[in-house]
C-alpha positions in Angstrom: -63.1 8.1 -0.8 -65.1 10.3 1.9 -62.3 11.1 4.7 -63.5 9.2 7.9 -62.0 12.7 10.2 -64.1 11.4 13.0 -62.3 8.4 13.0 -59.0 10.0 13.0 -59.7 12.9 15.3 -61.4 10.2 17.9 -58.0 8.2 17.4 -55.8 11.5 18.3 -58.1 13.3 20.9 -60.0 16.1 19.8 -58.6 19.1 20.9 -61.2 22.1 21.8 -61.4 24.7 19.6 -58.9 27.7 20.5 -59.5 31.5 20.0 -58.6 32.3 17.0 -56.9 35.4 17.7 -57.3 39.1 16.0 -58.0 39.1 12.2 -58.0 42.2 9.8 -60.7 44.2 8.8 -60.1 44.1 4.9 -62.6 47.0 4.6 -59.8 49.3 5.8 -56.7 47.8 3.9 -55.8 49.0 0.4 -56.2 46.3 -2.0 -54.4 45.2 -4.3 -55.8 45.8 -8.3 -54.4 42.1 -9.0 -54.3 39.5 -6.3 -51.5 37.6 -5.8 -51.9 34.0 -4.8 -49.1 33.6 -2.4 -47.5 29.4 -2.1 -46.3 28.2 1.1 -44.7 24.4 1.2 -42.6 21.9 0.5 -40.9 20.1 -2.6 -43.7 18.7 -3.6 -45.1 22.1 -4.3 -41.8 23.8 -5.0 -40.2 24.8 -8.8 -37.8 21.8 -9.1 -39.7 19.3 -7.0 -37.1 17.0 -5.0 -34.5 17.4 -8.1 -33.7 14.6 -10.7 -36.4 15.4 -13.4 -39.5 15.7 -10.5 -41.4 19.2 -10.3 -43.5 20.3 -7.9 -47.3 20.6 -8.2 -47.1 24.5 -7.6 -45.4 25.0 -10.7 -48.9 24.7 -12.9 -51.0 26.5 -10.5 -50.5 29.5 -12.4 -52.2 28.5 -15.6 -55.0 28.0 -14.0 -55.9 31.7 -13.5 -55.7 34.7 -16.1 -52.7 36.8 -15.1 -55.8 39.5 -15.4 -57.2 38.0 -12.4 -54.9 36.6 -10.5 -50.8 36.2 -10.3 -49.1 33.0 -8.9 -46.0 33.3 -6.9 -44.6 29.8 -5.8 -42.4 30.5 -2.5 -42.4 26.6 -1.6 -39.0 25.4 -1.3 -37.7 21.4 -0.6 -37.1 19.5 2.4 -39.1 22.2 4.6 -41.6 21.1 7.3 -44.1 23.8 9.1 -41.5 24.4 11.8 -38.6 24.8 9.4 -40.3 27.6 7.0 -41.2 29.7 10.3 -37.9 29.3 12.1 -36.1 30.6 8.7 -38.5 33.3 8.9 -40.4 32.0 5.6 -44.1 33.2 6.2 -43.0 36.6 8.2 -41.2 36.9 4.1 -44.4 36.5 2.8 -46.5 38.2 5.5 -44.5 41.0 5.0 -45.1 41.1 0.9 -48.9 40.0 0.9 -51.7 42.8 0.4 -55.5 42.9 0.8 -57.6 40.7 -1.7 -54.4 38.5 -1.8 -54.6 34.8 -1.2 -52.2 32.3 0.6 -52.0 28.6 0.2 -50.0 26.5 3.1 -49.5 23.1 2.5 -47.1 20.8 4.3 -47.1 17.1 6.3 -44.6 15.5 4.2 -41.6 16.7 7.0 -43.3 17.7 9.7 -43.2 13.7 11.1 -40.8 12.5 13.3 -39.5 11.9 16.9 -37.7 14.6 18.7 -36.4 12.1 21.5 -33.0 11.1 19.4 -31.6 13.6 17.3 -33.4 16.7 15.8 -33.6 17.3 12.2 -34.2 20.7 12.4 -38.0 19.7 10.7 -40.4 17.5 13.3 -42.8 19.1 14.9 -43.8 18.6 18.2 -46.3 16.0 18.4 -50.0 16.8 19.1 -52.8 18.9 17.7 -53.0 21.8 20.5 -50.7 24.1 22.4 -48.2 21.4 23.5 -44.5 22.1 23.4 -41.3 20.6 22.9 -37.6 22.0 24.3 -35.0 20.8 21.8 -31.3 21.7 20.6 -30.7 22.8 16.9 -27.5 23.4 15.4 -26.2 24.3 18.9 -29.6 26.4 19.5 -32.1 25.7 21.8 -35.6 25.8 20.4 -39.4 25.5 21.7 -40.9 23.7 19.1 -44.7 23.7 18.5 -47.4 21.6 17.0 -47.8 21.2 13.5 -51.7 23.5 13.4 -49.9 25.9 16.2 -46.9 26.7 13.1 -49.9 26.7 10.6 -52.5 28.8 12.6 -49.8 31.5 13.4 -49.3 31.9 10.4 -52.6 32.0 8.6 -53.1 34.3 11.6 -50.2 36.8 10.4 -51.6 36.6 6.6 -54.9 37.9 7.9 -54.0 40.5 10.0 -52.6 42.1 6.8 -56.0 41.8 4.8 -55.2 38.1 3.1 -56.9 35.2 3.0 -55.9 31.6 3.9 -55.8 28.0 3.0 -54.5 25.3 4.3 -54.7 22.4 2.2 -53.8 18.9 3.2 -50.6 17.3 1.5 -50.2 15.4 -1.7 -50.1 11.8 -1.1 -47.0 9.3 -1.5 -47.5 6.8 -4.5 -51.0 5.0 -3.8 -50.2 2.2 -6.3 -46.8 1.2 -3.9 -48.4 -1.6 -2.7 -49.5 -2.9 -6.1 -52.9 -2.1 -4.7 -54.8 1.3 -4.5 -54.3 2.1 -0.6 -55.2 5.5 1.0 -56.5 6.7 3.8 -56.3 10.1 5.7 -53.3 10.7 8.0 -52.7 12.7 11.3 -51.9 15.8 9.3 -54.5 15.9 6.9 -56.4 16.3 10.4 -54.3 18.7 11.5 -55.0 21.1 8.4 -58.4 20.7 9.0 -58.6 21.4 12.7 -56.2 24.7 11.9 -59.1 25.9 10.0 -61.8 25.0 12.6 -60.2 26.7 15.1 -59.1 30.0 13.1 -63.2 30.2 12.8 -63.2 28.9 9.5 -64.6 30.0 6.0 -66.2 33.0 7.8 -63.4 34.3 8.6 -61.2 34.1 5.9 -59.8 30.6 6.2 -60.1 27.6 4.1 -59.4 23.8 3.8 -59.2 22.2 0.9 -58.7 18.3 1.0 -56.1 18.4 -2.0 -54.4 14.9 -1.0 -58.1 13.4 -1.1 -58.6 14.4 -4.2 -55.0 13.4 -5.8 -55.8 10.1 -4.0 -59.3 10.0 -6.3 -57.0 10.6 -9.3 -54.4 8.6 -9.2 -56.7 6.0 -8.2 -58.5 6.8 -11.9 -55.6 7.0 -13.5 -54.0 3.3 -12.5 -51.0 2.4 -11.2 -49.1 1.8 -14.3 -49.2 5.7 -15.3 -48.3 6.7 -11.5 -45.7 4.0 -11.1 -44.2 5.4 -14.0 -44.7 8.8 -13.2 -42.7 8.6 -9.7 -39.3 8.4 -11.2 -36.9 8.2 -8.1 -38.9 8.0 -4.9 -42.5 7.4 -3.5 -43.3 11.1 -2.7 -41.7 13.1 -5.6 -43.8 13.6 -9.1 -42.6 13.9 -12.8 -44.1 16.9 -14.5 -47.1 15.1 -15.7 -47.8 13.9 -11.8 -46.9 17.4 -10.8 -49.7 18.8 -13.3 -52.5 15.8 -12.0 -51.5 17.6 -8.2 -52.7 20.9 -9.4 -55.4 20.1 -11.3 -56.5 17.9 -8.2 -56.2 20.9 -5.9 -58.3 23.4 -8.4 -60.8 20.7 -8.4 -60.9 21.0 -4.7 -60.9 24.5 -4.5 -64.1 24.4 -7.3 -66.0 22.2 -5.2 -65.5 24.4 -2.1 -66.8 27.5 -1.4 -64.2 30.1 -1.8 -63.9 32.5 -3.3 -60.7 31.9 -5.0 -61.9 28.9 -7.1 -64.2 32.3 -9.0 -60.7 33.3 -10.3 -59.9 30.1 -11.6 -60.1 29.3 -15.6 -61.7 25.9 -14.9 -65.2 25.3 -14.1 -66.5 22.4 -12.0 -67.8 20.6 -14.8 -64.9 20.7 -16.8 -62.5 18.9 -14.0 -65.4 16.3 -12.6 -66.0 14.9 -16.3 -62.1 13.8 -16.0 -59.9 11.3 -14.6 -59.9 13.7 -11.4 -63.3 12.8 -10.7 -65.9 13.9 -8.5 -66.7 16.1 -5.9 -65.8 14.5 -3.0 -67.7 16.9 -0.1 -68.6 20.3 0.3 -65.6 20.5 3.1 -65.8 24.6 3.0 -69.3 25.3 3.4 -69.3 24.8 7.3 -66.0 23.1 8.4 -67.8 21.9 11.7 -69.9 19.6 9.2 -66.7 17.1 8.7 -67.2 15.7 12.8 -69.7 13.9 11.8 
C-alpha cells in the first residue's frame, strides 16, 4: 500500500522546492484557551455530503477530540475545487476567524481536475505543480488561474501568518471495489498535497501532510467490496454515513501515525485504530517530508 511518490513525481517533473514565504511567530500571538480545528474542502468532507442520504467524512471529526481540548468547525462545502473556495474568498473567511494554537485541515482533488481549453467550470485548476498560470473567462470574468499546490500553499501560507497550523491531507478515494477488484494507486494530487508541504518547509514549520486517501484505500480494502459497494449509494465518490465515519477514522489514523501534534488532542490512540479494519501504519510521512523521494 506504500505510495510510490517517486514514481509519480518522476512521471510529472519534480518541481524545485519554492520559498515558502513569511510564517508567524506564534510566540507573539495570543492563543486561543481552546483550539479550534478549522475544515477546508469539498463534499466529501462537507455536512450533507453530495445530498441524497451521503455525508461527508468531516461530519465525525469532532468526536474524536474532547470539546475540552479541541472544537471542530466543518467549513467544507460541495462541488468546490482549491481554486473555487479561494476565488469565493473561502480561506481569507477562515484566515480571518482562526487564532494561535488553532489548527487547519485543507483537503481537496476531487474538482480540481479538468481542462481549461473548452469551457471553464469555474473549478479546474491550472495544470502543473509550480508557478504556472492560466488566463481564462468565468461568468463573463476574466481570471488567472493557478496550480492546484499554488491555491493550497497560499493559503496554508495565510493560516500561519496568523499563528495556525496547517494540513494538507490528500483526498478520499472514489470506490476502490468499482472494478470488482481492489484497485488504487496514488494520483497527481495526492502529489500535489505533498509537494505543498515540502515546499512550505514542512513539519518544522508548521505544516503537515497526512496521506488520508492512502489510508481509506487500506480500509476499504479490509473492509471488502460488498460493505463499500453498499455503502456508495448514488455515485462512486460520495459516502453513506457509515463510509463517511471509515473516512474519518482513516484520517485520525493518519494523523496518529504522524508526528503532529494535533493527533495528542485526539481521543484515539494508535493502538486502538491499527488493531482495526483501518489497519496499519502505513509510513512515518510527517517526520521528515523529504524522506517520501525516495
Amino acid at each position: 500500500m506504500r505510495a510510490t511518490l517517486s514514481v509519480v513525481a518522476g512521471l510529472l517533473g519534480l518541481a524545485s522546492a519554492l520559498p515558502a514565504g513569511d510564517v508567524a511567530d506564534s510566540s507573539v500571538l495570543e492563543k486561543r484557551a481552546t483550539p479550534t480545528v478549522w475544515m477546508c474542502g469539498d463534499s466529501t468532507m462537507a455536512k450533507g455530503g453530495g445530498g441524497s442520504g451521503t455525508e461527508g467524512w468531516g461530519q465525525y471529526l469532532q468526536y474524536s477530540f474532547d470539546t475540552s481540548k479541541a472544537k471542530v468547525d466543518n467549513r467544507a462545502i460541495g462541488g468546490r475545487s482549491a481554486r473555487s473556495y479561494t476565488r469565493e474568498g473561502r480561506f481569507d473567511t477562515v484566515a480571518g476567524l482562526v487564532q494561535s494554537g488553532d489548527w487547519v485541515i485543507m483537503e481537496f482533488g476531487h474538482n480540481d481536475g479538468g481542462s481549461l481549453s473548452t469551457t471553464d467550470n469555474g473549478r479546474t485548476d491550472c495544470f502543473g505543480d509550480g508557478t504556472q498560470t492560466c488566463q481564462t473567462t468565468y461568468n463573463g470574468v476574466a481570471e488567472t488561474v493557478l496550480t492546484f499546490p499554488a491555491y493550497l500553499k497560499n493559503a496554508a501560507t495565510k493560516m500561519s501568518a496568523k499563528g495556525a497550523k496547517v494540513i494538507i491531507s490528500a483526498a478520499t478515494p472514489n470506490n476502490v471495489w468499482e472494478s470488482g477488484s481492489f484497485s488504487w494507486s496514488a494520483d497527481r494530487f495526492y502529489y500535489y498535497c505533498w509537494l505543498a508541504v515540502q515546499q512550505l518547509g514542512g513539519p518544522s514549520k508548521g505544516f503537515y501532510f497526512v496521506p488520508h486517501g492512502e489510508y481509506a484505500a487500506q480500509a476499504m480494502k479490509n473492509l471488502g467490496a460488498t460493505t463499500i459497494n453498499a455503502n456508495y449509494p448514488n455515485d462512486h465518490t460520495h459516502t453513506a454515513p457509515y463510509l463517511a465515519d471509515v473516512m474519518h477514522k482513516a484520517f485520525v489514523l493518519g494523523l496518529e501515525c504522524g508526528t503532529s501534534a494535533l493527533a495528542k488532542l485526539a481521543k484515539n490512540t494508535t493502538a486502538s485504530l491499527t488493531s482495526t479494519y483501518l489497519g496499519a501504519c502505513i509510513d512515518n510521512y510527517n517526520s521528515t517530508v523529504h524522506a517520501l523521494l525516495r
